[in-house]
N, CA, C and O atoms as a Tinker XYZ file with bonds, in Angstrom:
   372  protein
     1  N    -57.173000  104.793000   68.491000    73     2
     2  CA   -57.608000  105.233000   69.799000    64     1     3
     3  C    -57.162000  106.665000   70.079000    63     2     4     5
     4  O    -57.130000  107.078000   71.238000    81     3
     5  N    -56.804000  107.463000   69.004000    73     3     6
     6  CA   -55.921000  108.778000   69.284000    64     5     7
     7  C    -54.557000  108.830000   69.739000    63     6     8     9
     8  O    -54.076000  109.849000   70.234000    81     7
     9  N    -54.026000  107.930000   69.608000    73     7    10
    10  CA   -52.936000  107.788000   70.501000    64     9    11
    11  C    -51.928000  108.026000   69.133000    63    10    12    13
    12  O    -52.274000  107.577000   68.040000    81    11
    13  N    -50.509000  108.860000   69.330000    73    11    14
    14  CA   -49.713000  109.294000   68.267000    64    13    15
    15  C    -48.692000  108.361000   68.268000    63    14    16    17
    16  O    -48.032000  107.995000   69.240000    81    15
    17  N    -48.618000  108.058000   67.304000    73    15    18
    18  CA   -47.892000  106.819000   67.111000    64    17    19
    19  C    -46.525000  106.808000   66.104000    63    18    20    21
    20  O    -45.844000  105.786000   66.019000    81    19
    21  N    -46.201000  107.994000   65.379000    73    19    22
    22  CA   -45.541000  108.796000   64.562000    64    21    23
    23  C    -46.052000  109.239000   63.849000    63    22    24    25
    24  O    -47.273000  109.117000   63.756000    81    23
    25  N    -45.005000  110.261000   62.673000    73    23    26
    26  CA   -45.265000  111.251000   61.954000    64    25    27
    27  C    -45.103000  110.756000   60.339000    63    26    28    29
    28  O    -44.445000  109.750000   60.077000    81    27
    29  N    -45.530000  111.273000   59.656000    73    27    30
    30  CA   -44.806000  111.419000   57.994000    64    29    31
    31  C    -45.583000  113.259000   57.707000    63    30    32    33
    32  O    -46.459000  114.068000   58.016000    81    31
    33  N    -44.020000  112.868000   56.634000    73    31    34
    34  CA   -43.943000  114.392000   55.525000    64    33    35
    35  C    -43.812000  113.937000   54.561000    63    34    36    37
    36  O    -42.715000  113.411000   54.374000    81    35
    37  N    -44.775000  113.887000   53.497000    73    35    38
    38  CA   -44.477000  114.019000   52.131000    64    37    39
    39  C    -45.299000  115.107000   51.205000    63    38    40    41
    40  O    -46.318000  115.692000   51.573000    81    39
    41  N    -44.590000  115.273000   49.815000    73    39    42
    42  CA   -45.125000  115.999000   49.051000    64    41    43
    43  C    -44.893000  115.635000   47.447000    63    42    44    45
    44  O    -44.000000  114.805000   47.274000    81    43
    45  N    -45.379000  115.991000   46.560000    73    43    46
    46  CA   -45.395000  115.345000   45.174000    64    45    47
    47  C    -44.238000  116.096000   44.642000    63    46    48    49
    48  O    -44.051000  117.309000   44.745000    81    47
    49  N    -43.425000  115.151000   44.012000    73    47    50
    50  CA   -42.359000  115.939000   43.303000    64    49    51
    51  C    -42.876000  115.597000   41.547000    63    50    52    53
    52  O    -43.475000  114.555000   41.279000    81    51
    53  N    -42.611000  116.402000   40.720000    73    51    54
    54  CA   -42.703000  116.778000   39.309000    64    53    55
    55  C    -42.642000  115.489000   38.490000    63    54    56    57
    56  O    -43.033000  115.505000   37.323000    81    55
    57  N    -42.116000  114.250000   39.110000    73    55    58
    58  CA   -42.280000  113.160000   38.149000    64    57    59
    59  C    -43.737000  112.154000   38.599000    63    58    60    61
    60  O    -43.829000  110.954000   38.343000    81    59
    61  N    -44.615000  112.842000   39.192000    73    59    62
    62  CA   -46.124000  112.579000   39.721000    64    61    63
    63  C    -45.635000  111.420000   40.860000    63    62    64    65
    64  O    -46.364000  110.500000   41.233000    81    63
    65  N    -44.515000  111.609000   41.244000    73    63    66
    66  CA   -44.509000  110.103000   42.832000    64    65    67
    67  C    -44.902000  111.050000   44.048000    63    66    68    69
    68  O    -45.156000  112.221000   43.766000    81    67
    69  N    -44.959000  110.731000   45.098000    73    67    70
    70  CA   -45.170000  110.938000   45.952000    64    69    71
    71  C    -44.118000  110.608000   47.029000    63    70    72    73
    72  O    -44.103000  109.534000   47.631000    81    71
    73  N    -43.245000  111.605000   47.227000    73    71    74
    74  CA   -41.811000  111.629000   47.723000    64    73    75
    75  C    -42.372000  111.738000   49.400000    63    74    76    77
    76  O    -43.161000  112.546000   49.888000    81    75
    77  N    -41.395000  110.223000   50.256000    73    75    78
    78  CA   -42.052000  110.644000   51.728000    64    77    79
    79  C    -40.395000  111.021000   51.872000    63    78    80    81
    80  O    -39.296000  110.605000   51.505000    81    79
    81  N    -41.012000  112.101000   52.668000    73    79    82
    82  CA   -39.323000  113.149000   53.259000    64    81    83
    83  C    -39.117000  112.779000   54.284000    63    82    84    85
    84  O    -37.950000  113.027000   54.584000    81    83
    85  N    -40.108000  111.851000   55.715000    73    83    86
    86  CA   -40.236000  111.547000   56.976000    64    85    87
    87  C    -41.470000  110.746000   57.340000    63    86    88    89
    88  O    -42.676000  110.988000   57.388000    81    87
    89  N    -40.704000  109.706000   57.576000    73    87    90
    90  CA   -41.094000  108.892000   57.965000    64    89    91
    91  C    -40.781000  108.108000   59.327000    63    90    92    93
    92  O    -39.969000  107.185000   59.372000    81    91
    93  N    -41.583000  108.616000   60.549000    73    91    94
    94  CA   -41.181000  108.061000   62.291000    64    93    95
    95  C    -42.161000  107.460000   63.076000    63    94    96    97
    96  O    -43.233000  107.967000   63.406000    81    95
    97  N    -41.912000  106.808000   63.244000    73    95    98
    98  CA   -42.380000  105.837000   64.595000    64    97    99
    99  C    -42.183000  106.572000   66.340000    63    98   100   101
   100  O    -41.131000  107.145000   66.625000    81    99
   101  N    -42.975000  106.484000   67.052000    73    99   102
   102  CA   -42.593000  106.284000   68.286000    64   101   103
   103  C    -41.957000  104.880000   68.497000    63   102   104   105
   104  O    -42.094000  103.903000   67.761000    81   103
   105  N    -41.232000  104.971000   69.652000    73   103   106
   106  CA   -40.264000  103.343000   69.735000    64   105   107
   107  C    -40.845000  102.652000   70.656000    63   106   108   109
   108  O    -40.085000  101.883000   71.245000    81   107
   109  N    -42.511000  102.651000   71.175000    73   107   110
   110  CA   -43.672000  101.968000   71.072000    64   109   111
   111  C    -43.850000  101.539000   70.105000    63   110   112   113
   112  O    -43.705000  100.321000   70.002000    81   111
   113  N    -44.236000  102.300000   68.960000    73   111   114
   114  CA   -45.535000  101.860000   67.819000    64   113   115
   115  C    -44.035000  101.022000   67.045000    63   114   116   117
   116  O    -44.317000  100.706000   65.889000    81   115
   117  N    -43.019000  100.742000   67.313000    73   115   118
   118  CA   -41.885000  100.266000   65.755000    64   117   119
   119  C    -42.368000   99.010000   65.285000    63   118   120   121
   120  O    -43.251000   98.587000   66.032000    81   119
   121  N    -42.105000   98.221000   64.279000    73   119   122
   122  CA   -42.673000   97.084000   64.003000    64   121   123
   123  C    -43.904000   96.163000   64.724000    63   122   124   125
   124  O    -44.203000   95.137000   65.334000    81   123
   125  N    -44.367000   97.482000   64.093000    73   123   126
   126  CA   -46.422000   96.734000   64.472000    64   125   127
   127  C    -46.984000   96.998000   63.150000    63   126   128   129
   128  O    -48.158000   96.638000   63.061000    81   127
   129  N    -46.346000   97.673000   61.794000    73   127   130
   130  CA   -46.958000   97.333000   60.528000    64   129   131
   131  C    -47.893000   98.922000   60.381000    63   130   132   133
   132  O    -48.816000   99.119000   59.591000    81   131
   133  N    -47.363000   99.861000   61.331000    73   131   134
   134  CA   -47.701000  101.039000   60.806000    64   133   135
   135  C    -47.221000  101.577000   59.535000    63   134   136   137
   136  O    -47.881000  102.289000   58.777000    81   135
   137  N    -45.476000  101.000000   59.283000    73   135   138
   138  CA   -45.460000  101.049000   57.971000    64   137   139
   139  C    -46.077000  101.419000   56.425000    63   138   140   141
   140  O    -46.139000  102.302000   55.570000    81   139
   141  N    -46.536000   99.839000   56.806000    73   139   142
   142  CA   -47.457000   99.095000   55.516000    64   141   143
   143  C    -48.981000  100.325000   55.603000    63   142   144   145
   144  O    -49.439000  100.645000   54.506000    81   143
   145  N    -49.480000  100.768000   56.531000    73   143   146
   146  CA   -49.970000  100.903000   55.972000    64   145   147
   147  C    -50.265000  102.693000   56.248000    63   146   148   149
   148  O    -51.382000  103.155000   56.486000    81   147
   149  N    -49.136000  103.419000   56.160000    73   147   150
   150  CA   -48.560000  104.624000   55.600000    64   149   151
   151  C    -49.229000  104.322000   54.550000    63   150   152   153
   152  O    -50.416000  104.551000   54.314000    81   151
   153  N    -48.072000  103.547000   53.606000    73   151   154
   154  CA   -47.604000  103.162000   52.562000    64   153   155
   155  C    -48.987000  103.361000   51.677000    63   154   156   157
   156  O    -49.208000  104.188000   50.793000    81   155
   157  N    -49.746000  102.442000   52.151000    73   155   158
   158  CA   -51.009000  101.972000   51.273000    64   157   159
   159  C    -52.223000  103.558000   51.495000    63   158   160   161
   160  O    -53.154000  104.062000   50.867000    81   159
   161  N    -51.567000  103.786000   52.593000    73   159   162
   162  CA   -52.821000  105.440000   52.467000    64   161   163
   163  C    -52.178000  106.406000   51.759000    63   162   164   165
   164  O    -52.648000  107.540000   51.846000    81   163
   165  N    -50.956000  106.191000   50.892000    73   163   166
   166  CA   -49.969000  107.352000   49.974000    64   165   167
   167  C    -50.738000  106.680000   48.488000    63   166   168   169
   168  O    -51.175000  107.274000   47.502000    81   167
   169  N    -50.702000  105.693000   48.704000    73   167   170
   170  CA   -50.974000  105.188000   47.498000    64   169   171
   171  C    -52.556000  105.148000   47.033000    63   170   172   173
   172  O    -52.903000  105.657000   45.967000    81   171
   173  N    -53.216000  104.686000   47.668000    73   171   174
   174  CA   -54.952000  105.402000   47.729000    64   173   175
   175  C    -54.887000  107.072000   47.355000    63   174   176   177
   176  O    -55.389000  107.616000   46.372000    81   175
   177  N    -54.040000  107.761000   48.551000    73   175   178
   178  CA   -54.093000  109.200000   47.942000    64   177   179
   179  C    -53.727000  109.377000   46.657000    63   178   180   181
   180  O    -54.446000  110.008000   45.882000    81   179
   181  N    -52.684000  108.895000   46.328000    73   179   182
   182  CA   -52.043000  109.115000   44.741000    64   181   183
   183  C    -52.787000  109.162000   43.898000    63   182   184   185
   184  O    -52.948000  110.117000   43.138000    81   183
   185  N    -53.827000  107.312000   43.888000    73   183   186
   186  CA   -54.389000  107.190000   42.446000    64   185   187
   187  C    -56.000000  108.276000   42.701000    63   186   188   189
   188  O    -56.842000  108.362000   41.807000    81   187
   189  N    -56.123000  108.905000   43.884000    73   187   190
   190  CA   -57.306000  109.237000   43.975000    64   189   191
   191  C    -57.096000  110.672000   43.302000    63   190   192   193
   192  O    -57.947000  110.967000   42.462000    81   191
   193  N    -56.266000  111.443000   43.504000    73   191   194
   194  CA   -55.973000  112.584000   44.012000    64   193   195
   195  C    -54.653000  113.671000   42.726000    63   194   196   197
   196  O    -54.435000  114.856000   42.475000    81   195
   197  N    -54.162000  112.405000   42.312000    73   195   198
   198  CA   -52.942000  112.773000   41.314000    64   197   199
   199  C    -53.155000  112.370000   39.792000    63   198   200   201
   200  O    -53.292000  111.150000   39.701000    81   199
   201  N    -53.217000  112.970000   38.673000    73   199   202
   202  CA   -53.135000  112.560000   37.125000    64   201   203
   203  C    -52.185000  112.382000   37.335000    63   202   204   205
   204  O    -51.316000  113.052000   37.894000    81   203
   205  N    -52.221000  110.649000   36.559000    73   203   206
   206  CA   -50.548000  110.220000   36.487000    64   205   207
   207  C    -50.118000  110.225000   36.980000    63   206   208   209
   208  O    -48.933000  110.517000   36.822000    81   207
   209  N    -50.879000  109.762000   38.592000    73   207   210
   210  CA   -49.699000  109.180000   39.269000    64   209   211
   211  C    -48.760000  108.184000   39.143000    63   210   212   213
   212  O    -49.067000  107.106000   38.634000    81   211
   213  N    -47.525000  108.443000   39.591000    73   211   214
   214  CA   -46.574000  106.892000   39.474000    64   213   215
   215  C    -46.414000  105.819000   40.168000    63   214   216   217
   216  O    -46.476000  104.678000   39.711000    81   215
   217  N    -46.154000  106.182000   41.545000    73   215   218
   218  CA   -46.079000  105.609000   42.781000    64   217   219
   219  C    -45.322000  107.207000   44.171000    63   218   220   221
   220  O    -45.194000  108.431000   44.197000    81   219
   221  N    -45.056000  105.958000   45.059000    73   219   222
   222  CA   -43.849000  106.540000   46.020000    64   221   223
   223  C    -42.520000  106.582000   45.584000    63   222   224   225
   224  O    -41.971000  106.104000   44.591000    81   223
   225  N    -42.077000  107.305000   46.603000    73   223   226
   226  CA   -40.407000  107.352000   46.497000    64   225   227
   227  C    -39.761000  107.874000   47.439000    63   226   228   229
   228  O    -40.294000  108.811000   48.035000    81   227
   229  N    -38.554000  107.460000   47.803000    73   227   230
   230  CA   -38.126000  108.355000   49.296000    64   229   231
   231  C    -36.745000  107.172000   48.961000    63   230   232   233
   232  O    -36.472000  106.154000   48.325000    81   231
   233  N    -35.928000  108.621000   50.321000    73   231   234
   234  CA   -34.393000  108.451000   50.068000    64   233   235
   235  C    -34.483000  107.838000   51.458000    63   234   236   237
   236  O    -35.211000  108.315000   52.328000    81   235
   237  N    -33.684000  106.718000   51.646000    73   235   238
   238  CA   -33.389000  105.828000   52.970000    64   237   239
   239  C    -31.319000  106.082000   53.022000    63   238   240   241
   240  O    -30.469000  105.918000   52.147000    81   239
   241  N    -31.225000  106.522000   54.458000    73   239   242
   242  CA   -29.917000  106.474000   54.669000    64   241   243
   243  C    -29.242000  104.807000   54.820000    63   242   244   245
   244  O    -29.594000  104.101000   55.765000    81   243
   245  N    -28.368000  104.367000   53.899000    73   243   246
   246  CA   -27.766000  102.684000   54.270000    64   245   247
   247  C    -27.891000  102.391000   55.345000    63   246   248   249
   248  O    -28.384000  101.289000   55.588000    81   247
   249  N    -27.425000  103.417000   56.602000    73   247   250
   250  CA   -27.272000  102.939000   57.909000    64   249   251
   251  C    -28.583000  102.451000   58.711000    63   250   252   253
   252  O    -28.338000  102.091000   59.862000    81   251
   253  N    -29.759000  102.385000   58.358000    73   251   254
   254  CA   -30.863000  102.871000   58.958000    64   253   255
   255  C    -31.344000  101.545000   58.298000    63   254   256   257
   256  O    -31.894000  101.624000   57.199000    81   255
   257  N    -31.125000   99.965000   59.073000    73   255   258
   258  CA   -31.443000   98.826000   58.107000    64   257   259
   259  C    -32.812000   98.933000   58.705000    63   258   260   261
   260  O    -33.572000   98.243000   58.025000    81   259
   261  N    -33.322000   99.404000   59.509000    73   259   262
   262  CA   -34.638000   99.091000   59.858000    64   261   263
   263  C    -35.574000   99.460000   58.610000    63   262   264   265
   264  O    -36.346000   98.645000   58.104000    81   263
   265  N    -35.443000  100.556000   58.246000    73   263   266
   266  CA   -36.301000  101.104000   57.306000    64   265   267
   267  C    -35.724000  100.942000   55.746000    63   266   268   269
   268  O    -36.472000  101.149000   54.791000    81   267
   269  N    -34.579000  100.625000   55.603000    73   267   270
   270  CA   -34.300000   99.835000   54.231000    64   269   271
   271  C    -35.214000   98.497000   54.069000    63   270   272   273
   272  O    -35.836000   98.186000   53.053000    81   271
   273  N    -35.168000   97.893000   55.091000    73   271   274
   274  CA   -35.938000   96.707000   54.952000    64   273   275
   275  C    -37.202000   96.363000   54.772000    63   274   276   277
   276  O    -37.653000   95.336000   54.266000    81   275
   277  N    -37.972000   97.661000   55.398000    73   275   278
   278  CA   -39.377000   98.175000   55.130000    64   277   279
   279  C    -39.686000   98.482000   54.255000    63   278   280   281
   280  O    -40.795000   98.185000   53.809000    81   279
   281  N    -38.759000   99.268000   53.588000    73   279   282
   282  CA   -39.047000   99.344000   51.992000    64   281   283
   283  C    -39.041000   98.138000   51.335000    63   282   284   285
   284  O    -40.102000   97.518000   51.253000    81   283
   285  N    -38.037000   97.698000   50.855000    73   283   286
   286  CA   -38.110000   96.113000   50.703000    64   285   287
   287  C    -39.138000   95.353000   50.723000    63   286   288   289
   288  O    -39.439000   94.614000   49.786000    81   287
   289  N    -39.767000   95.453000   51.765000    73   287   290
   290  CA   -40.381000   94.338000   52.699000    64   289   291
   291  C    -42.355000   95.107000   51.776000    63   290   292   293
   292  O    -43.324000   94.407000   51.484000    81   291
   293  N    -42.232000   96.479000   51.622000    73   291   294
   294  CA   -43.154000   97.106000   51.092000    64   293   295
   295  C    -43.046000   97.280000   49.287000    63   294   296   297
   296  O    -43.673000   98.136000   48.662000    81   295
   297  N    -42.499000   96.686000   48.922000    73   295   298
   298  CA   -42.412000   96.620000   47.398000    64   297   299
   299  C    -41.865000   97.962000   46.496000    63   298   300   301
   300  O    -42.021000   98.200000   45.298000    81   299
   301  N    -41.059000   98.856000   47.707000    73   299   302
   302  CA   -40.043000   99.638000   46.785000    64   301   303
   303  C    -38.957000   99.017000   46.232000    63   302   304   305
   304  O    -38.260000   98.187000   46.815000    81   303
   305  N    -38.816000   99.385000   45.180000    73   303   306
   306  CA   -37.637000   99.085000   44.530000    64   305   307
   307  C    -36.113000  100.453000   44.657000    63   306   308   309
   308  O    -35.990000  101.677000   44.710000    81   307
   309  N    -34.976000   98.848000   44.652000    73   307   310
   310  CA   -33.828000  100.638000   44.403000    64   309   311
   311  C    -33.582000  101.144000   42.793000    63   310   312   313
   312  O    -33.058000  100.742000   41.753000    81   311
   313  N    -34.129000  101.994000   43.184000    73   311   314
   314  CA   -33.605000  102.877000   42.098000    64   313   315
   315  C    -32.138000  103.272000   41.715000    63   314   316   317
   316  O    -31.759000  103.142000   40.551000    81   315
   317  N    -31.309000  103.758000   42.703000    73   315   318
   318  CA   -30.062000  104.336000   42.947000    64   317   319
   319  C    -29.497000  104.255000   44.465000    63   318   320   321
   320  O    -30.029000  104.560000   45.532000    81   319
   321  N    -28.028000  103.650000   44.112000    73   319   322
   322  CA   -27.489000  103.647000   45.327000    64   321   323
   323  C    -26.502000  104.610000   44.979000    63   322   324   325
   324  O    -25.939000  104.841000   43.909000    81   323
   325  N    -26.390000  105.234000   46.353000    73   323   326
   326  CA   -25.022000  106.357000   46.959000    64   325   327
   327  C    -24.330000  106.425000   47.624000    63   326   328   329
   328  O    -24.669000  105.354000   48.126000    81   327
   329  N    -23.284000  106.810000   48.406000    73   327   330
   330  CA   -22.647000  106.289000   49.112000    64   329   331
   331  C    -22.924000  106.408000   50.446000    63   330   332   333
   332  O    -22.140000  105.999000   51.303000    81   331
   333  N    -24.304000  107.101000   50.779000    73   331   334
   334  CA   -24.390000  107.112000   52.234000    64   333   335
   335  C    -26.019000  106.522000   52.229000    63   334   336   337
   336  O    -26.584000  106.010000   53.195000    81   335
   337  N    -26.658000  106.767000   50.724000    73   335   338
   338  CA   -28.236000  107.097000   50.451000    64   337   339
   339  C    -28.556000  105.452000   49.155000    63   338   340   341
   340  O    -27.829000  105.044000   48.249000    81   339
   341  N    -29.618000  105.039000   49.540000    73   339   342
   342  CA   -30.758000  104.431000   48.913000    64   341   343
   343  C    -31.941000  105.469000   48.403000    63   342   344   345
   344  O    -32.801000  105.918000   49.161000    81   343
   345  N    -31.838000  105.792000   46.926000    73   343   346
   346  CA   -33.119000  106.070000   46.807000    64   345   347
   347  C    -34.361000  104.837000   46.140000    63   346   348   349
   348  O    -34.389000  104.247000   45.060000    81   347
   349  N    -34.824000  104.820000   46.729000    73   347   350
   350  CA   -36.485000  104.112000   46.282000    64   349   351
   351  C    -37.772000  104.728000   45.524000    63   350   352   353
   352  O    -38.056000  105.925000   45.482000    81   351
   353  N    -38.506000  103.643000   44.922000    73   351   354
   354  CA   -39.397000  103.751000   44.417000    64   353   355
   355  C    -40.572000  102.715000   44.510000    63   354   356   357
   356  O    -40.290000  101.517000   44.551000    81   355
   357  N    -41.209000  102.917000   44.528000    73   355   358
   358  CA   -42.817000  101.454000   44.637000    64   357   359
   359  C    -43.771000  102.216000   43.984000    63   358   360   361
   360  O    -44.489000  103.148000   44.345000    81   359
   361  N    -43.573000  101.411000   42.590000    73   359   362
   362  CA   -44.661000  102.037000   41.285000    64   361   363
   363  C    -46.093000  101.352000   41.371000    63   362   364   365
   364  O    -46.434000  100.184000   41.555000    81   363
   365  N    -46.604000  102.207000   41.223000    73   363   366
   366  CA   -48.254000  101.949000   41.183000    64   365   367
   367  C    -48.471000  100.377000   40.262000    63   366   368   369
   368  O    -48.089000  100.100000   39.125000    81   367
   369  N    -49.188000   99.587000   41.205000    73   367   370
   370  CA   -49.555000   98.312000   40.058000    64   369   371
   371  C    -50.838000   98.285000   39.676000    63   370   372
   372  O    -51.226000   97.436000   38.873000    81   371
């Protein structure tokens, strides 16, 4: 309906994923499944748009269970844990 509902930033980093740097909600739109389907319009872009693409990937702060869980909940996998940072991945199937 036009209505802004949050933002994302991403850009392709050198191993062909598609790194999201930002990812926000208005605290209207939060768990209504805008998520999911970010997610699935990165991934349409990828295989459309990228040779060899891999998937996504993006760094989630531990503290921030909302969006650890979204990942999760969206079929990233952890790659690497840190001591403040989750990085993720959700490879192309």
């Amino acid at each position: 309906e036009g209505e802004r509902v949050g933002y994302v930033s991403f850009g392709l980093k050198p191993d062909k994923t598609i790194y999201i740097y930002i990812l926000a909600f208005e605290k209207h739109a939060q768990r209504q499944g805008f998520a999911s389907k970010v997610f699935e319009s990165l991934l349409e872009y990828g295989r459309e748009k990228v040779e060899g693409f891999r998937g996504l990937s993006a760094t989630v702060h531990k503290i921030n269970h909302a969006a650890v869980n979204a990942a999760k909940k969206n079929g990233f996998q952890e790659v690497k844990e840190r001591s403040k940072y989750i990085d993720f991945l959700r490879p192309i199937s």
